[in-house]
C-alpha positions as CSV (number, residue, x, y, z in Angstrom):
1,X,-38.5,13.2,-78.2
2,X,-35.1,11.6,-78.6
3,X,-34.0,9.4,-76.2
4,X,-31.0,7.2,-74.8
5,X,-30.8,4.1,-73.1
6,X,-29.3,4.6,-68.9
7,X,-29.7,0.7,-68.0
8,X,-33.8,0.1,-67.2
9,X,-34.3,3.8,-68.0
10,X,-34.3,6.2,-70.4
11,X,-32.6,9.9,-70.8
12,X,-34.7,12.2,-73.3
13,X,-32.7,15.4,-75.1
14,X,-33.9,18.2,-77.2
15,X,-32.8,19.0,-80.7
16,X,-33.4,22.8,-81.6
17,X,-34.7,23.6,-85.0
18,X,-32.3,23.1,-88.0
19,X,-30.6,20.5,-84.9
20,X,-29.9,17.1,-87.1
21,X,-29.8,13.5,-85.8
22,X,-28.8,10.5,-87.4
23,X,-29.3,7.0,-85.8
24,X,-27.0,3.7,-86.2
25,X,-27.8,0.6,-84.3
26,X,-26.2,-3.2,-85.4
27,X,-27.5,-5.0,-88.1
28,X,-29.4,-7.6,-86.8
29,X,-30.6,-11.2,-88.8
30,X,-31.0,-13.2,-86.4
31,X,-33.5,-15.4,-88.7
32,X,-30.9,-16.3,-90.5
33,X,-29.0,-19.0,-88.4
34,X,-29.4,-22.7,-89.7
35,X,-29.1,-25.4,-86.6
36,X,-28.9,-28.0,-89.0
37,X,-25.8,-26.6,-90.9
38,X,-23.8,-26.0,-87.6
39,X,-24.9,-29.1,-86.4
40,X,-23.2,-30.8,-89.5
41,X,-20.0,-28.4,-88.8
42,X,-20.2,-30.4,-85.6
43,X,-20.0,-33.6,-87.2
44,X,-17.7,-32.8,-89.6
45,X,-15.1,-32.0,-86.4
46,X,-15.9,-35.3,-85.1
47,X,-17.7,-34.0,-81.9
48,X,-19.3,-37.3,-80.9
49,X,-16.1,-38.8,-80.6
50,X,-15.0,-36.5,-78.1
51,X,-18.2,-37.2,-76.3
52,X,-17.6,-40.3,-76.0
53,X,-13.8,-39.9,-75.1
54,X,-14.9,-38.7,-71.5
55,X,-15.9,-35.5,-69.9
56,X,-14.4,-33.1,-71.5
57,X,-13.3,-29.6,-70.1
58,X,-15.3,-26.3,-71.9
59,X,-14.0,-22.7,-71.6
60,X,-16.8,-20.1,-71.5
61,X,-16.8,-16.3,-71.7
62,X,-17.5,-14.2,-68.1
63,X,-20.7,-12.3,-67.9
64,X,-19.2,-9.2,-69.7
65,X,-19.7,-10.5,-73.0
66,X,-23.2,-10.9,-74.8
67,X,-22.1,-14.7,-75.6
68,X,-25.6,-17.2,-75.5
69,X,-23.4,-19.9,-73.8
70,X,-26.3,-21.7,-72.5
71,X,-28.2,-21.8,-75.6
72,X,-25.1,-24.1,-77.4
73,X,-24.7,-25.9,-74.9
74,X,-28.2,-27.0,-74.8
75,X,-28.2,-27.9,-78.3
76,X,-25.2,-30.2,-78.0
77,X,-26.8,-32.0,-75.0
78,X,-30.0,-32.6,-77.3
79,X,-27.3,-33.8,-80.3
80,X,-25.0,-35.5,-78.4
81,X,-27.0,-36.9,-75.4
82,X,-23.4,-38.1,-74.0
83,X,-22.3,-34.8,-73.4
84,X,-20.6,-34.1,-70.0
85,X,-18.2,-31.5,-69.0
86,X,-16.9,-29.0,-66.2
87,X,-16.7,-25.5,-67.1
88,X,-13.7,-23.2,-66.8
89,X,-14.5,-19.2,-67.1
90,X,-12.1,-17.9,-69.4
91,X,-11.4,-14.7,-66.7
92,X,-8.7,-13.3,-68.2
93,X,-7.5,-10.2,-65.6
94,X,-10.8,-10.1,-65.0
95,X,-12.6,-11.1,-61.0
96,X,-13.9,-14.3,-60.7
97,X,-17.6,-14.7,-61.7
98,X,-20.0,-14.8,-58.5
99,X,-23.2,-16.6,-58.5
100,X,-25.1,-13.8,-60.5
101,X,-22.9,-13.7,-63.2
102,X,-22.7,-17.4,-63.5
103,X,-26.7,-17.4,-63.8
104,X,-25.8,-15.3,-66.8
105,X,-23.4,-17.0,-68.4
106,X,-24.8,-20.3,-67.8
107,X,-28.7,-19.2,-68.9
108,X,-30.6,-21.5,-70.9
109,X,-28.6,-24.4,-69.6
110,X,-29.5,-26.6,-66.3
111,X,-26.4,-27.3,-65.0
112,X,-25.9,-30.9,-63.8
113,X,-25.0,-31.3,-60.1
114,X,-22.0,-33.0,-60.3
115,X,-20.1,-30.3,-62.5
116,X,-16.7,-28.4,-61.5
117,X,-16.7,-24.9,-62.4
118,X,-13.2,-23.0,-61.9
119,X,-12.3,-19.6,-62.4
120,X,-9.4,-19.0,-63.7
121,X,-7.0,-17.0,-62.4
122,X,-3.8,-14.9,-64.3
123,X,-2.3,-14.2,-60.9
124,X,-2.1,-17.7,-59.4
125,X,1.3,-19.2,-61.2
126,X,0.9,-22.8,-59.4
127,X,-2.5,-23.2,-61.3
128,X,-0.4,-22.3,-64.2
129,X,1.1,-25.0,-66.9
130,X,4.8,-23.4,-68.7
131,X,3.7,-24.0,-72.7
132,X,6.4,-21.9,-74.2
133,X,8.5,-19.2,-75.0
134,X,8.0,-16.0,-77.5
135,X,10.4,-13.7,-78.0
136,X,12.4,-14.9,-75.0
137,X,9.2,-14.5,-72.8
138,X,7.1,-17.8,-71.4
139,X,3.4,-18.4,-71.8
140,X,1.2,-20.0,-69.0
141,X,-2.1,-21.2,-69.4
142,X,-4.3,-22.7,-67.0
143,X,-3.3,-26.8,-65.9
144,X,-6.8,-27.6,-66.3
145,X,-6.7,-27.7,-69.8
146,X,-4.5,-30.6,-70.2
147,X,-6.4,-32.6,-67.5
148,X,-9.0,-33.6,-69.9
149,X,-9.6,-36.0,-72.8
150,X,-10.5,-33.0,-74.7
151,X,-11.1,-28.7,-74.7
152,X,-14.3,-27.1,-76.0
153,X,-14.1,-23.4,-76.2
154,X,-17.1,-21.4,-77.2
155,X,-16.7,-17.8,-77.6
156,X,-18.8,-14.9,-79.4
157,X,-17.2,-12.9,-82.0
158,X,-17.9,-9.1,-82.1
159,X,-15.4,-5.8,-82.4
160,X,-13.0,-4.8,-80.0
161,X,-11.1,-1.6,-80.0
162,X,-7.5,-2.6,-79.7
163,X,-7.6,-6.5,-80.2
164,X,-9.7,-5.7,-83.5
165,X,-12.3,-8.9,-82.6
166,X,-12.9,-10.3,-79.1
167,X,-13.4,-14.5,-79.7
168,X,-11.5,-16.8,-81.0
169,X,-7.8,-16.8,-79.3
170,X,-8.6,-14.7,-76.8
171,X,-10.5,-17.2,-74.8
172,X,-6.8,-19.1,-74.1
173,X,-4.8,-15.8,-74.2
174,X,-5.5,-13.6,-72.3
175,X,-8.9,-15.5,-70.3
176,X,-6.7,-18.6,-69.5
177,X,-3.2,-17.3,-69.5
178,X,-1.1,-15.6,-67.1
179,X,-0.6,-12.1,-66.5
180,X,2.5,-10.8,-67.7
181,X,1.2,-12.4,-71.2
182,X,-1.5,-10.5,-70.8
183,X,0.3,-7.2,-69.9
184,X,3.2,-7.7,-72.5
185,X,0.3,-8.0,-75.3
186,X,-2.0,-5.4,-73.8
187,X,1.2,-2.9,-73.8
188,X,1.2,-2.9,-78.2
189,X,-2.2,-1.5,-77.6
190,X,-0.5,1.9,-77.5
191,X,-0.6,2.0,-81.2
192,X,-2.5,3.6,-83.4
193,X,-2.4,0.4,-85.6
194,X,-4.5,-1.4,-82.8
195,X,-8.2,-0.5,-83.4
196,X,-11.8,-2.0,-83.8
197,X,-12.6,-4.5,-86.9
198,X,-8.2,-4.5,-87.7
199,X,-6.6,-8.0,-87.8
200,X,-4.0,-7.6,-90.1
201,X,-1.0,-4.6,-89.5
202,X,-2.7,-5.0,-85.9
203,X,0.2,-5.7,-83.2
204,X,-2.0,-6.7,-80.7
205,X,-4.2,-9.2,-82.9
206,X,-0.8,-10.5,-84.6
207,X,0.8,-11.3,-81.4
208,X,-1.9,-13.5,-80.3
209,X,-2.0,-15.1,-83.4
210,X,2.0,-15.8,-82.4
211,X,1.0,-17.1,-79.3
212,X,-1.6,-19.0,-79.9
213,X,1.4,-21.3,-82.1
214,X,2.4,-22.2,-78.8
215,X,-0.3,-23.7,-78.0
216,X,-0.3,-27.5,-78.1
217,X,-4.2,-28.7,-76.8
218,X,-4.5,-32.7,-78.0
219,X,-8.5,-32.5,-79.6
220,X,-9.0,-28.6,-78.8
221,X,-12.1,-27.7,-80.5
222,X,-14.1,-23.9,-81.3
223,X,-17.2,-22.5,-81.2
224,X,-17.6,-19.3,-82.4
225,X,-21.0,-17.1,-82.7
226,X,-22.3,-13.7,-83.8
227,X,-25.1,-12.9,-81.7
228,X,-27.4,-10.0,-81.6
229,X,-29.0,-7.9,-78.7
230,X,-30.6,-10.5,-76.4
231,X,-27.6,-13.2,-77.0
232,X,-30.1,-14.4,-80.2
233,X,-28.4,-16.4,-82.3
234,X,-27.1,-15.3,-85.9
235,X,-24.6,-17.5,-86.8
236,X,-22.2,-20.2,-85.4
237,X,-18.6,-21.8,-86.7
238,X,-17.0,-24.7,-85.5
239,X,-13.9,-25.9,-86.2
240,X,-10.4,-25.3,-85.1
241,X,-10.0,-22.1,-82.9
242,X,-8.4,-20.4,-85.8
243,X,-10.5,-20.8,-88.7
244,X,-13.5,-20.5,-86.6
245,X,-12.9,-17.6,-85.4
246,X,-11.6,-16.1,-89.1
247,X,-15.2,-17.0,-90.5
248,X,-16.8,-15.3,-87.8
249,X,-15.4,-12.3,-87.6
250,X,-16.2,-11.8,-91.1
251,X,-20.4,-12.1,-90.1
252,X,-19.0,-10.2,-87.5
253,X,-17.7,-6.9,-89.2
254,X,-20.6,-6.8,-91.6
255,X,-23.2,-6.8,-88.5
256,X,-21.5,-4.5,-86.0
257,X,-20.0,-2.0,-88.2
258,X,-21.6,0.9,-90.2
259,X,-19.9,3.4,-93.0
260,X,-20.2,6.6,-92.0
261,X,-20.3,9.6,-95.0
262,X,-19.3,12.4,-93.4
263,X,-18.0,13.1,-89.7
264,X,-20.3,14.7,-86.8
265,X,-20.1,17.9,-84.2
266,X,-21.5,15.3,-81.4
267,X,-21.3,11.4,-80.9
268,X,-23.6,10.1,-78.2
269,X,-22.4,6.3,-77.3
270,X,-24.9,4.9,-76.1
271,X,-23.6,1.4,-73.7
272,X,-26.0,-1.1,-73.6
273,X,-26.0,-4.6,-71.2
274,X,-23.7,-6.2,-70.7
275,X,-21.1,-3.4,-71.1
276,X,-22.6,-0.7,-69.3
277,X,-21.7,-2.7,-66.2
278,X,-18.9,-0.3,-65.2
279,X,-16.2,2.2,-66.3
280,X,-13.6,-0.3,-67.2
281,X,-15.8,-1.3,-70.4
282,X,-17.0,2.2,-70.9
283,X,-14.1,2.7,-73.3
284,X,-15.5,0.3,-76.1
285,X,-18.3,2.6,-76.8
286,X,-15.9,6.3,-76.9
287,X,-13.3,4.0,-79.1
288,X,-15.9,2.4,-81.3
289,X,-17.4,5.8,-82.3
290,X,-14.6,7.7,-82.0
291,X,-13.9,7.5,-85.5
292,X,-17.1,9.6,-86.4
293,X,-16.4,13.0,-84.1
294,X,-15.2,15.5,-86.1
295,X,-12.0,17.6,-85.1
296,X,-12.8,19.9,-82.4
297,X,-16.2,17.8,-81.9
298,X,-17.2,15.4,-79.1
299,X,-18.3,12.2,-77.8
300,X,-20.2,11.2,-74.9
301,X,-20.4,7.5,-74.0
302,X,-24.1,6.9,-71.8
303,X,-23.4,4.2,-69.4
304,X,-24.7,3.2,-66.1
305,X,-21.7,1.7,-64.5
306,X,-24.2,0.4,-62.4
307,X,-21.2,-2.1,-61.0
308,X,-18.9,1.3,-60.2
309,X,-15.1,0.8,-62.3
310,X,-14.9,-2.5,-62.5
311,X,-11.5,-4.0,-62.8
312,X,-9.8,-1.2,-60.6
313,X,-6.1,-1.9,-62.2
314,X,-6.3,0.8,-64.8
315,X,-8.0,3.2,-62.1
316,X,-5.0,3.2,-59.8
317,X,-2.7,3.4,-62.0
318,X,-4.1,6.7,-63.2
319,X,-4.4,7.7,-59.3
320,X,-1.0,7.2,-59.3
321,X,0.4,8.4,-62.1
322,X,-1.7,11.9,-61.6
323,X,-1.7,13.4,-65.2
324,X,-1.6,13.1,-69.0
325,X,2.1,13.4,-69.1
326,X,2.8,11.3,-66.6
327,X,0.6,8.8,-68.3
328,X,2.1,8.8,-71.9
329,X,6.1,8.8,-70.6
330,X,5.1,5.5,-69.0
331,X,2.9,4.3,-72.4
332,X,6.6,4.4,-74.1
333,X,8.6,2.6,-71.5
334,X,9.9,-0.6,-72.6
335,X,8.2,-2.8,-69.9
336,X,5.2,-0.5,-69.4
337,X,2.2,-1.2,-66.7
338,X,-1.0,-3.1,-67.0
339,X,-3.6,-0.6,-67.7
340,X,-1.3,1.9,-69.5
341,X,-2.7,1.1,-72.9
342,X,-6.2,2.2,-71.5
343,X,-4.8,5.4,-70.0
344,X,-3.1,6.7,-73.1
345,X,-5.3,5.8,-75.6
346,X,-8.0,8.0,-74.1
347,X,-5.3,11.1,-73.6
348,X,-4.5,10.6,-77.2
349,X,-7.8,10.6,-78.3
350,X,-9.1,13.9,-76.0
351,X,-6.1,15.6,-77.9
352,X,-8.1,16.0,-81.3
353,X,-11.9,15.8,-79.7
354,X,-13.5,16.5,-76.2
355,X,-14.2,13.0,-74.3
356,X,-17.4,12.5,-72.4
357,X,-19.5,10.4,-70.2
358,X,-22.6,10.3,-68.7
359,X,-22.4,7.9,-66.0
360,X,-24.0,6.9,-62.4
361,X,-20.8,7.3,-61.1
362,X,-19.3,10.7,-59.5
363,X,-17.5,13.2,-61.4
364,X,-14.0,12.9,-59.7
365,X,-14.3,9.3,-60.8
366,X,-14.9,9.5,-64.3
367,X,-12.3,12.6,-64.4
368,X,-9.7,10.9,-62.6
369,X,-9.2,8.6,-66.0
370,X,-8.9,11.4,-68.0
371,X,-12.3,11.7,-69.1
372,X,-14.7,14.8,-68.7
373,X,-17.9,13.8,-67.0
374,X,-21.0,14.9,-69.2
375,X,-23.8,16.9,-66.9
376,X,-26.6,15.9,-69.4
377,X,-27.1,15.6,-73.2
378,X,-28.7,18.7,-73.4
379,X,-25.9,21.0,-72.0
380,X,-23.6,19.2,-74.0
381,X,-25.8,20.3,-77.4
382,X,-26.2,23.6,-76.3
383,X,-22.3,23.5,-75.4
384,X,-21.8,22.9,-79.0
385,X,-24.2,25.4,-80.2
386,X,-22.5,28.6,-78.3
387,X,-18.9,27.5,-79.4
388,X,-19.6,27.0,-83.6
389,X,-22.7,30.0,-83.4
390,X,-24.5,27.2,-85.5
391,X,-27.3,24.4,-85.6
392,X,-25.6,21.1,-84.1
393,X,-25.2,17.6,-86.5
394,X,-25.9,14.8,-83.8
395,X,-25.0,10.8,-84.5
396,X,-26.6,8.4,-82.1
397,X,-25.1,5.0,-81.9
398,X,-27.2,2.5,-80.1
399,X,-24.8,-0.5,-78.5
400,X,-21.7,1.6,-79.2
401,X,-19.6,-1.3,-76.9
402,X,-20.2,-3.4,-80.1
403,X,-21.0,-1.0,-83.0
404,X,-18.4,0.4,-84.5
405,X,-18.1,3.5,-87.0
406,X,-16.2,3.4,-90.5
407,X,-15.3,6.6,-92.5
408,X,-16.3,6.3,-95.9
């Protein structure tokens, strides 16, 4: 029988005869990745000579991204014996890591006992540093990044569904910079021009790029990596933050992204760890597959949201703004709230297919951000079956937070 993952479990479904069911899942390699060759990329950016310049400050992801953190920073402590650093967690608007997340965004790695870890903070202005102006607007980051004789950032590369990739910039802007940064950016999100795998014609990914000029970090070095399921390993690029990141969002595309011929009566999105944590990630998976629902059809993301919403800013802004027009006057203001682009991306979206999710949490939750809470995969089939008087064409997507559907 076909089945979903829910977290540790699993949710079976029926398929009636002449039912069809088509399965994507990434394209894993993971056998692929040569140590020595990113070892040399190492070299070739002069690493040891930052190791030996001091400890050095390194920005890691937060435990919502499947980034093997640990793992590289094992291997430079075995290359580069010299190697000492505190850590900042590249937040974002996101909360501060506690000690469970920092187990897993530290694993592989024994920390050393004298090492600083901060969390950043977009809120906090006096831990902020003034780098510049865009557009008439200033860009903080975080002062700790010009406290030390040199920056390491290490980010994974994978889809996201309004940026086009996570990695890369985003690490400094928006998970070191401050919050109106993040909210001016977040706020071109509204256009249909922002989506999954899209760097170029993308406002939101050609902003950062506009920021990230600003940016003036004396020996600022990158590490990127594509990772599978598990945080294994496929590939890694270092390098300066912007041509590291270009070269891995290229592995990146052509492992998390699959053409799709023809489009489907149902989507089931399947969310797997780490981004079936809560609701705030739960749009990844609807936007990723979105693409494949045909008019009329629908999708249902399958997420824990073991963690309940997560960050609660988009949440109350939908408590307070009540309803789908309400929502999308205030996606065209000029200066529009954090969380908007969330909000009326999803009303958008539920205007040309029906927007599911089968979650832990309770319905009024799910509904109150404009999406329709699924009662189980099998009364959404048979849903489908009474409205078209026809068999149902079904498209499962396994780790639909990362994989993301094409038309052909």
């Amino acid at each position: 029988m076909p089945y979903v993952a829910f977290g540790q479990d699993k949710i079976e479904f029926d398929l009636a005869p002449g039912d069809t069911l088509t399965e994507k899942e990434p394209g894993f390699d993971a056998a692929d990745w040569s140590r020595e060759a990113f070892h040399q990329s190492l070299q070739q950016v002069q690493f040891g000579e930052l190791v030996a310049s001091g400890k050095m400050l390194v920005a890691v992801n937060d435990a919502f991204r499947p980034t093997p953190t640990g793992q590289i920073l094992s291997l430079l402590k075995t290359w580069f014996p010299g190697f000492r650093a505190d850590f900042i967690v590249a937040c974002g608007n996101h909360p501060a890591p506690d000690s469970a997340d920092l187990d897993i965004i530290f694993a592989g790695y024994e920390l050393p006992g004298e090492v600083r870890i901060f969390a950043h903070n977009s809120r906090d202005l006096d831990s902020l540093r003034l780098v510049g102006e865009l557009d008439g607007h200033p860009l903080y980051l975080n002062r700790h990044l010009f406290e030390y004789p040199a920056v390491l950032t290490i980010g994974s590369v994978e889809p996201h569904y309004f940026a086009g990739f996570t990695g890369g910039r985003k690490s400094l802007i928006p998970g070191l910079s401050d919050m109106e940064s993040c909210r001016r950016n977040h706020a071109l999100a509204v256009s249909p021009e922002a989506r999954p795998l899209r760097l170029k014609g993308n406002p939101v990914a050609e902003h950062f790029d506009r920021l990230l000029t600003l940016v003036k970090i004396p020996n600022l070095i990158s590490v990127q990596i594509v990772a599978a399921r598990g945080r294994h390993i496929i590939n890694c690029f270092a390098g300066d933050i912007k041509h590291s990141f270009a070269e891995a969002a290229v592995l990146a595309e052509q492992v998390y992204s699959f053409i799709c011929p023809r489009t489907y009566d149902l989507v089931i999105a399947e969310m797997r760890p780490p981004l079936d944590r809560n609701l705030y990630q739960l749009q990844k998976a609807i936007e990723n597959t979105a693409p494949a629902v045909r008019d009329g059809g629908t999708v249902v993301a399958v997420s824990t949201c073991s963690n309940g919403i997560g960050n609660d800013e988009f949440y109350n802004l939908a408590a307070r703004l009540g309803n789908e027009e309400m929502v999308l006057s205030h996606a065209d203001m000029e200066n529009p709230p954090l969380g908007i682009h969330k909000l009326s991306r999803i009303v958008r979206l539920a205007r040309r297919i029906k927007v599911k999710a089968l979650t832990g949490l309770a319905s009024e939750i799910v509904r109150r951000v404009f999406i329709e809470p699924a009662m189980s995969l099998d009364a959404e089939i048979q849903a489908l079956k009474e409205e078209s008087k026809k068999t149902v064409d079904i498209l499962l997507v396994r780790d639909a937070g990362l994989l993301v559907a094409k038309l052909d």
